[in-house]
C-alpha positions as CSV (number, residue, x, y, z in Angstrom):
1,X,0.0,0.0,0.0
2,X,0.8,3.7,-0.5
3,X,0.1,5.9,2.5
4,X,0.4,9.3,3.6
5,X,1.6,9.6,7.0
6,X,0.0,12.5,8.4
7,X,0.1,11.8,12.3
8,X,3.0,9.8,14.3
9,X,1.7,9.8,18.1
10,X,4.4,10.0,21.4
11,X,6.3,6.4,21.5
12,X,4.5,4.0,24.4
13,X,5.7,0.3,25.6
14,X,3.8,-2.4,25.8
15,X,4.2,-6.1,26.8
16,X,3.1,-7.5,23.2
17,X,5.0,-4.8,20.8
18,X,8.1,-3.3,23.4
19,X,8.5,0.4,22.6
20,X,5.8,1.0,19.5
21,X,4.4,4.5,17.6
22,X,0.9,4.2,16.1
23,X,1.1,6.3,13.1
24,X,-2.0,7.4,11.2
25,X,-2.5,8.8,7.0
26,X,-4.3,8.7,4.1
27,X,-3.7,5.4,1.8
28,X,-2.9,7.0,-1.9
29,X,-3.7,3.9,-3.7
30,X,-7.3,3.2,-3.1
31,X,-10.4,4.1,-5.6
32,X,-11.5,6.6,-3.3
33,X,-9.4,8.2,0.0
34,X,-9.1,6.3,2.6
35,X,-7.7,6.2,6.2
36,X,-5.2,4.5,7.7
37,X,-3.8,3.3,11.4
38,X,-0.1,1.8,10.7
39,X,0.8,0.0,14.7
40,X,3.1,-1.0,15.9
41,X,5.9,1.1,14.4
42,X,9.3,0.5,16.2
43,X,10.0,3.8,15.0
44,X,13.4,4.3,16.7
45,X,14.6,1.0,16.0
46,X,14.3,2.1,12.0
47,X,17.7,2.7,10.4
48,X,17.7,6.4,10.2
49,X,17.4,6.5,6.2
50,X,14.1,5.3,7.1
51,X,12.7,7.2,9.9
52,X,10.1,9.0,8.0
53,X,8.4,12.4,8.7
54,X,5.0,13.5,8.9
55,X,3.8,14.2,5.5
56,X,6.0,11.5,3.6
57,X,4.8,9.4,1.3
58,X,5.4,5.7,2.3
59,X,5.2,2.3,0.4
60,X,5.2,-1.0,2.3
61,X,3.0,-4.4,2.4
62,X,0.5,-4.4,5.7
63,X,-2.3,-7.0,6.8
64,X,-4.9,-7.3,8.7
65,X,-4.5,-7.5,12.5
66,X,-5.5,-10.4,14.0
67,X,-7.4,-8.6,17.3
68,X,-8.0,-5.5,16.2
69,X,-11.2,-5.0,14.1
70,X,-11.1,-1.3,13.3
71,X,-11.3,-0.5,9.6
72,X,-8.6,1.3,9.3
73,X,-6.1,-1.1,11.3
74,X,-3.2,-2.5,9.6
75,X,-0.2,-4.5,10.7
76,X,3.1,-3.0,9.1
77,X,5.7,-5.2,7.1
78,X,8.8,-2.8,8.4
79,X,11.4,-4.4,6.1
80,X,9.0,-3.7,3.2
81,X,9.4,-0.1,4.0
82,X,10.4,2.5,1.4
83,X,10.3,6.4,1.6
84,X,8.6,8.6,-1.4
85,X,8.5,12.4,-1.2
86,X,7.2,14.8,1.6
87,X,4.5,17.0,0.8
88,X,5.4,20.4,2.5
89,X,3.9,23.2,3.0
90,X,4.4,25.3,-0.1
91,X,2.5,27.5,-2.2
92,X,0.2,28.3,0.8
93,X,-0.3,24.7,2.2
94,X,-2.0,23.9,-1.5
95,X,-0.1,20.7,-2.1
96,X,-1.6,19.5,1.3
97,X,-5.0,20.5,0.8
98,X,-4.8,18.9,-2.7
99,X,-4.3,15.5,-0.8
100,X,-6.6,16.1,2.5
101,X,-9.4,17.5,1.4
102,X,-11.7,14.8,0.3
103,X,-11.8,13.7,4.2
104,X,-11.9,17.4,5.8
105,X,-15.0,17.9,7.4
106,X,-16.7,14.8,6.1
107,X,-17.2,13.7,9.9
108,X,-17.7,15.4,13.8
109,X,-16.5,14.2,16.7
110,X,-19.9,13.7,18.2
111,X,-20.8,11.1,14.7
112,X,-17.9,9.4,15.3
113,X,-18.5,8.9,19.0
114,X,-22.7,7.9,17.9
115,X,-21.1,5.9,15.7
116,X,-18.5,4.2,18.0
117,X,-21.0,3.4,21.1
118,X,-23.7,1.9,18.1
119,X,-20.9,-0.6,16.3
120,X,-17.9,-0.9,18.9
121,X,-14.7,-1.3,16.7
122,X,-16.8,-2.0,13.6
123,X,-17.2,2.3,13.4
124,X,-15.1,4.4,11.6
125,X,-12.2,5.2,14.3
126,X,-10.5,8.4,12.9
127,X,-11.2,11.4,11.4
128,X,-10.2,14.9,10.6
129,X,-12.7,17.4,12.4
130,X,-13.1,20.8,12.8
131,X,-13.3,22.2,16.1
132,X,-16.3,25.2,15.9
133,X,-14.4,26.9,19.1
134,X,-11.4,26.0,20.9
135,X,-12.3,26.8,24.5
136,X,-8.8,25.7,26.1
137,X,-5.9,23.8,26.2
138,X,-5.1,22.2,29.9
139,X,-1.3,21.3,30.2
140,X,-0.8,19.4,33.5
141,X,2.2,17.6,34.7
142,X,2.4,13.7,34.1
143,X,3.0,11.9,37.3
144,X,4.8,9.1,35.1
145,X,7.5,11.6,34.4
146,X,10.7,11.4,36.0
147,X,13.2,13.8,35.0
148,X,17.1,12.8,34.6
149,X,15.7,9.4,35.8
150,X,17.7,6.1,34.5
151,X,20.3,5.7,32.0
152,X,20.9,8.3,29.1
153,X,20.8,5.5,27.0
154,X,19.3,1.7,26.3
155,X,20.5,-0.8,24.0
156,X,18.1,-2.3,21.5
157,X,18.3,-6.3,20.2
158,X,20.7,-5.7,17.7
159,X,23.4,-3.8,19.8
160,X,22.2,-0.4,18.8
161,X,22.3,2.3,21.7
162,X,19.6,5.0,21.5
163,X,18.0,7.5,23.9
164,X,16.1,6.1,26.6
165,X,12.4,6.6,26.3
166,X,10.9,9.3,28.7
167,X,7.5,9.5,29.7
168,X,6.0,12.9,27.9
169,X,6.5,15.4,30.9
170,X,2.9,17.3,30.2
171,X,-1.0,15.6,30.1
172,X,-2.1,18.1,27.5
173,X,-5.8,18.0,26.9
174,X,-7.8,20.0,24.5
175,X,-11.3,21.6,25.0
176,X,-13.6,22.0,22.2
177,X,-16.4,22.0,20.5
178,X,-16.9,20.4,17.4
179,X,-19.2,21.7,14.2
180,X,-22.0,19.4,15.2
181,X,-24.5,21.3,15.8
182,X,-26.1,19.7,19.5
183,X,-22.5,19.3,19.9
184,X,-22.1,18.9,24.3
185,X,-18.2,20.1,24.2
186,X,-15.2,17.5,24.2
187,X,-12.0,17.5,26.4
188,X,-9.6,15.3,24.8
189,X,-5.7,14.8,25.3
190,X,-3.2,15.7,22.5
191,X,-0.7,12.3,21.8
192,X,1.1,13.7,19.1
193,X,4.7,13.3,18.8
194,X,5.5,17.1,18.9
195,X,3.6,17.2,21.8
196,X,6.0,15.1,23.9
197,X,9.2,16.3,22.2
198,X,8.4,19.6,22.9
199,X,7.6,19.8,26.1
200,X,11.2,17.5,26.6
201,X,13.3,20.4,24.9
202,X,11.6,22.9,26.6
203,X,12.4,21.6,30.0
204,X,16.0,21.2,29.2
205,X,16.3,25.3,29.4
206,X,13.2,26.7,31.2
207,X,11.0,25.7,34.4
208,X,7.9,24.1,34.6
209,X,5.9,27.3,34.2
210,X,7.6,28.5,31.4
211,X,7.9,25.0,29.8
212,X,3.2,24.9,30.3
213,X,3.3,28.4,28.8
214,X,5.6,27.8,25.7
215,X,3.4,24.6,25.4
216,X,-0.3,26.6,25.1
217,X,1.4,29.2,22.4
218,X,2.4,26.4,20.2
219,X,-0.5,24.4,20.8
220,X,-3.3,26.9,21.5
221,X,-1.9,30.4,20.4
222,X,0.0,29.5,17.4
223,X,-1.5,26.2,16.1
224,X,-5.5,27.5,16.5
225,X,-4.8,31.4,15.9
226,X,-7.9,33.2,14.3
227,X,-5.7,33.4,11.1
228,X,-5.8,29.2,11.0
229,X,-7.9,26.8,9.5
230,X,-7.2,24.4,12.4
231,X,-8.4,21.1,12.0
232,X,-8.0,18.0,14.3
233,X,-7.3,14.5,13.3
234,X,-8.9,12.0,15.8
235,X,-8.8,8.9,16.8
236,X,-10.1,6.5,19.2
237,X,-8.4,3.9,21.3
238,X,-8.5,-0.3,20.4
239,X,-9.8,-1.2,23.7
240,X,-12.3,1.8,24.6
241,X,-13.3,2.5,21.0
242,X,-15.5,5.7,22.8
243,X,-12.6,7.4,23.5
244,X,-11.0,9.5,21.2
245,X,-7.8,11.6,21.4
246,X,-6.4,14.6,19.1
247,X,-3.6,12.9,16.8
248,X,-2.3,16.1,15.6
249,X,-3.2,19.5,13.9
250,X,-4.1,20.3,10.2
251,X,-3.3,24.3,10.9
252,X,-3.1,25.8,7.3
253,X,-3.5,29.6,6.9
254,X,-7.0,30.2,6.8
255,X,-8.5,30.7,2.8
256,X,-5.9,28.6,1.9
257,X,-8.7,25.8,1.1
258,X,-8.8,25.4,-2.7
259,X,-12.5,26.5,-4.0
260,X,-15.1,23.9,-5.5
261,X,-14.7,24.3,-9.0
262,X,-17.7,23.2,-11.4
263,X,-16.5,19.7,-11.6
264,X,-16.1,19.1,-8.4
């Protein structure tokens, strides 16, 4: 399959997969767009030539998981794994939009979550909303974080030393509400990767206040500015398919979004 990887959430451990990314995109090579939930990626154990960004094209075989049902689940074949092109941000976020916008807006949170309590993991499990008002971003400290805590390093099964995997330092939750129209509000956490990582470097050279603060500009000031057309990719969890989480942001400038055209 050909996928666009659009989301890449904060590394987690589990007993079954060891240190695993879910990564989430948009598979090119379908009749019609289509999402698609890539887990487990042992992203850091990649050889660097493959450590892909957000917004990279990516070819590889998948299958079906064996226990998880969501539609969009797919097992990845790592070794199969080869890079394409990234589509930046260029020409006022055009080349993006070309790609996303079939699926932007074509859902709410509160349908996915009707949906989700009606058909379990048989519901569509992610989505790229947009919030009607951003009410707050929450950034509390993680108890699970332990600063300068173990060794500055592990070593993987084949020898290979890498940074040891922190905790992300900040429980960041957004509060929303999303374009449905009875919409109730939502408070939702952020897992994105840039979530994590920033709060990290920001902790290396400020204090716990600051490091909050500089999290709520990027997040909240900068990322859902009145000059954005923020959008939120969601997603829900395998084992509580009613809870959903914010993936990551789709922030481009707002009238960026190409206009219908008479074929469309």
């Amino acid at each position: 399959m050909v996928v666009l990887a659009t989301v890449k959430a904060y590394p987690a451990m589990s007993n079954k997969y060891g240190e695993s990314v879910c990564v989430a995109g948009l598979r090119l090579d379908s009749p019609e767009p289509e999402w698609v939930r890539l887990f487990p990626v042992s992203f850091r154990s990649l050889p660097a030539d493959k450590q892909f960004d957000k917004y990279q094209v990516l070819a590889l075989r998948a299958q079906r998981g064996s226990t998880d049902r969501r539609p969009e689940s797919w097992r990845p074949d790592l070794d199969s794994l080869r890079l394409g092109a990234v589509v930046g941000t260029g020409s006022g976020w055009r080349h993006r939009w070309q790609v996303m916008e079939p699926l932007a807006d074509s859902t709410t949170t509160c349908e996915l979550l009707k949906e989700a309590r009606a058909h379990g993991q048989n519901a569509p499990s992610l989505g790229l909303i947009r919030p009607a008002d951003v009410s707050g971003l929450v950034v509390e400290t993680n108890p699970d974080y332990k600063a300068d805590s173990g060794e500055p390093v592990d070593v993987d099964l084949f020898g290979t030393e890498r940074e040891l995997l922190e905790a992300t330092p900040f429980l960041v939750h957004y509060r929303y509400r999303c374009a449905a129209l009875s919409c109730p509000g939502h408070r939702q956490s952020i897992v994105d990767w840039e979530s994590g990582q920033l709060a990290r470097r920001n902790l290396r050279t400020h204090s716990v206040t600051e490091a909050k603060d500089l999290q709520r500009k990027r997040f909240l000031d900068e990322m859902c500015a009145p000059g954005r057309e923020t959008l939120f990719y969601v997603g829900n969890q395998h084992q509580h398919p009613i809870s959903f989480l914010v993936l990551g942001l789709f922030w481009p400038p707002k009238g960026s979004r190409p206009a219908p055209t008479l074929f469309d």
